[in-house]
C-alpha positions in Angstrom: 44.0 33.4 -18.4 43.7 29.9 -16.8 40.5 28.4 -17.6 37.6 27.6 -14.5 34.8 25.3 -14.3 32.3 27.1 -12.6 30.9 25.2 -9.6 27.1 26.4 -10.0 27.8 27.3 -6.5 26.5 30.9 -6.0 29.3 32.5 -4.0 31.9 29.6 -4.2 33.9 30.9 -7.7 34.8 34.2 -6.0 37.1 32.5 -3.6 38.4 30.1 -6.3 39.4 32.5 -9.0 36.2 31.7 -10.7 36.0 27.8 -10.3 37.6 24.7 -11.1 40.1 23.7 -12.7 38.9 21.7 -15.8 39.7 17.7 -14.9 40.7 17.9 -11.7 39.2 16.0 -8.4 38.2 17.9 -5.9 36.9 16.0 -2.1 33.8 17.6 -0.1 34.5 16.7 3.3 32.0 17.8 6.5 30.0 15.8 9.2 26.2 14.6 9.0 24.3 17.3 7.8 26.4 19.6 6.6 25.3 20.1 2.9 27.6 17.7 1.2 24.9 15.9 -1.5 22.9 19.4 -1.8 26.6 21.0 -2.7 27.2 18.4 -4.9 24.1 17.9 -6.8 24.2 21.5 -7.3 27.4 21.1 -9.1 25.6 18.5 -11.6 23.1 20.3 -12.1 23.9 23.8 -12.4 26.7 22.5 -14.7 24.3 20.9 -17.3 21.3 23.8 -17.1 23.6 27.1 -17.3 26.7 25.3 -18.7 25.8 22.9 -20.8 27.8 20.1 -19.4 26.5 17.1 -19.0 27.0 15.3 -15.6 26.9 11.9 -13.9 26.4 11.3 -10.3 27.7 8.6 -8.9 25.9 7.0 -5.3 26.7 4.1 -3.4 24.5 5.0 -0.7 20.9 6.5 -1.5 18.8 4.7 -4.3 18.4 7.3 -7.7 15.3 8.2 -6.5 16.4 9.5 -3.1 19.0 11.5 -5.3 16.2 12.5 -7.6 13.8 13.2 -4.8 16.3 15.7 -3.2 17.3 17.8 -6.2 13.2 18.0 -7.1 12.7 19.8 -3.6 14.7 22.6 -5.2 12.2 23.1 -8.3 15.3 22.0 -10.3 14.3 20.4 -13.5 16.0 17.1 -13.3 13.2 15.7 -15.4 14.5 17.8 -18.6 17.8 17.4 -17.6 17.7 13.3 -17.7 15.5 13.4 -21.2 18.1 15.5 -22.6 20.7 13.2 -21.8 22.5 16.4 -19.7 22.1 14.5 -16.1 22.2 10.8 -15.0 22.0 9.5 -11.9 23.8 5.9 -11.0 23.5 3.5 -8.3 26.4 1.3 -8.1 25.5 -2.1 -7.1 26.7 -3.9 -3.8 30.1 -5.2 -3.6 30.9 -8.4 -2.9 34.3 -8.6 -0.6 35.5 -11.7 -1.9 35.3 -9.7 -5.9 36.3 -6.9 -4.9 38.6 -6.5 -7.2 37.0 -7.9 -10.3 33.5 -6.1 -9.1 35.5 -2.4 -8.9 37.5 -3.1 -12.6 33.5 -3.7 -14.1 32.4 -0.2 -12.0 34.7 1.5 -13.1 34.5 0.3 -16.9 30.4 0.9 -17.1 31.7 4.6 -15.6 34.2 4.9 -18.1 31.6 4.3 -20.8 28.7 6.3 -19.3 31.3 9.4 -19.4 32.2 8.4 -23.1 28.4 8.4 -24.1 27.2 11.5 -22.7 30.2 13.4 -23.0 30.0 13.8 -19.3 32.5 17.0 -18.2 31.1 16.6 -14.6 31.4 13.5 -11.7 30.6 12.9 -8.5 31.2 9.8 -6.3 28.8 9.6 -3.1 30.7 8.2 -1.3 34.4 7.7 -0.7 32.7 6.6 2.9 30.5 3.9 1.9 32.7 3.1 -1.1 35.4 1.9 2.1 32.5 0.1 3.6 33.2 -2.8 1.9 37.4 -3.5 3.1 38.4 -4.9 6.2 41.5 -3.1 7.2 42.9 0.3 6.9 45.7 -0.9 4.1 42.7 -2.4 2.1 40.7 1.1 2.3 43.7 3.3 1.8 44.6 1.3 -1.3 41.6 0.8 -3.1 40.6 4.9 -2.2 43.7 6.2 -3.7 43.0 3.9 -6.9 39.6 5.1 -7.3 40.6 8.7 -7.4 43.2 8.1 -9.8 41.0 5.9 -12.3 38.4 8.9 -11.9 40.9 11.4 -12.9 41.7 9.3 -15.7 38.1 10.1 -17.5 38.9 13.7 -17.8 36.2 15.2 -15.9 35.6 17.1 -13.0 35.0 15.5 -10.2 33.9 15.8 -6.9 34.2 13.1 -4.2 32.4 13.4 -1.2 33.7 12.1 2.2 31.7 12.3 5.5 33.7 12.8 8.8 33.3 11.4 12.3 34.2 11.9 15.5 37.1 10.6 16.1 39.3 10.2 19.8 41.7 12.7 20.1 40.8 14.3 17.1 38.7 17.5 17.1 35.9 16.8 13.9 36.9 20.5 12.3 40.3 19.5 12.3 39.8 16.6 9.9 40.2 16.5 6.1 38.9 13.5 5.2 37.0 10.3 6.6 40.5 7.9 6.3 43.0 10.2 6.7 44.5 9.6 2.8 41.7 11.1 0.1 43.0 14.6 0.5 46.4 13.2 -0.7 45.9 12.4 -3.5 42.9 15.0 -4.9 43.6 18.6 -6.3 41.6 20.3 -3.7 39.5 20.0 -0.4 36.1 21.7 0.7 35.4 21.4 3.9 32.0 22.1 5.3 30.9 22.7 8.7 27.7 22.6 10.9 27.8 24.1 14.6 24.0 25.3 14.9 22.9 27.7 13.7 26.1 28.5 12.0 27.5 26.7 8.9 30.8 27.6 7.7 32.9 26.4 4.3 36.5 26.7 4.0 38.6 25.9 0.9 41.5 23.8 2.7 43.1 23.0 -0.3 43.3 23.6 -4.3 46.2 23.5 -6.6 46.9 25.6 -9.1 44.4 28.0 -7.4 45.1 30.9 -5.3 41.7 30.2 -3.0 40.5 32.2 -0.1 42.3 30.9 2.9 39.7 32.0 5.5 36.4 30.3 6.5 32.8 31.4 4.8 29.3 31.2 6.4 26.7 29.7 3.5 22.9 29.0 4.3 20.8 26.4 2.2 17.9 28.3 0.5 15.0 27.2 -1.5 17.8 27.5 -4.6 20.0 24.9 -3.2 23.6 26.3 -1.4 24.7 29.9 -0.9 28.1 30.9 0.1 28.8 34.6 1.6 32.6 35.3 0.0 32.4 38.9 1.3 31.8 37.4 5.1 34.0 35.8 7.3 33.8 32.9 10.3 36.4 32.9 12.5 38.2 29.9 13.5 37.4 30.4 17.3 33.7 29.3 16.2 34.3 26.4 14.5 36.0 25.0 17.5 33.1 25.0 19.9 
């Protein structure tokens, strides 16, 4: 039996053969809104209070607190989490264009040894989107995206990377994988999320080593954070509109 890392998504594993695979990098893609950082910070912290895994969540957007703030308006206990050394949140600092390079090696490095202290076995990097932000061209971005994934798989753990999709001419929103058009190249799997009110729909576009659920699920966002239906399905006709 190939061994999972659960999600801490209730719903998700059944359409994954009960979760992750251990180490591998997986991209949550959707539009404004759609439940990307709740998703996420679920993983984190569902993986440290019912798994015991500590986790590390990367922003380059929203200040810790923000993060913080948002996982508190579940009733999760970050608090505990963070004293037991189970959860950390990180703001990475601004980067300066003209470092790029040297700015992104020291990132990376102070991740590196985050993960080694904690023992982290779960990641996630808010945002492939912003973390583009600071490159000029599309050769720039494509290159320095598909080294950040790799480096991140490097440190062993599980990782999810979120990417927020626009509009974009010519291209219909549900029809798009990623923000630049070359994360879900180079990851282990895709979740896409949608949001066409009132319906919000996830579909598992990609997983190796995984025999996932092609079709799309509705989920709702509780009071416990993100809820997938596996037994229900959205058809594609919907997701169009």
């Amino acid at each position: 039996m190939v061994e999972r890392t659960p999600s801490g998504i209730t719903g998700l594993d059944d359409l994954l053969e009960g979760g992750f695979l251990p180490g591998s990098a997986v991209l949550v893609s959707g539009g404004a809104g759609t439940g990307k950082t709740i998703f996420s910070t679920q993983f984190i912290y569902n993986g440290a209070m019912t798994s015991g895994e500590p986790g590390i969540y990367i922003t380059l957007e929203e200040g810790a607190q923000n993060i913080w703030w948002n996982m508190k308006s579940f009733h999760w206990n970050i608090a505990k989490l963070q004293q037991e050394n189970l959860v950390k949140i990180y703001r990475v600092g601004m980067f300066n264009p003209k470092d790029f390079a040297l700015q992104f090696d020291e990132e990376i490095k102070k991740i590196r040894e985050m993960v080694n202290e904690m023992n982290a076995k779960r990641l996630v990097i808010d945002s492939t989107t912003a973390f583009a932000m600071f490159m000029s061209n599309d050769a720039d971005i494509r290159y320095n995206l598909f080294k950040l994934i790799n480096e991140t798989k490097k440190l062993g753990c599980t990782t999810l990377l979120i990417s927020e999709t626009r509009a974009k001419e010519g291209i219909p929103i549900w029809q798009q994988q990623s923000a630049f058009g070359v994360e879900e190249f180079v990851v282990d799997g895709v979740v896409n999320l949608y949001f066409r009110s009132p319906m919000r729909a996830l579909l598992i576009s990609k997983m190796r080593g995984t025999n996932q659920d092609k079709n799309a699920h509705p989920f709702k966002i509780t009071n416990n954070g993100f809820e997938v239906n596996p037994t229900e399905q959205v058809l594609f006709e919907a997701l169009m509109k």
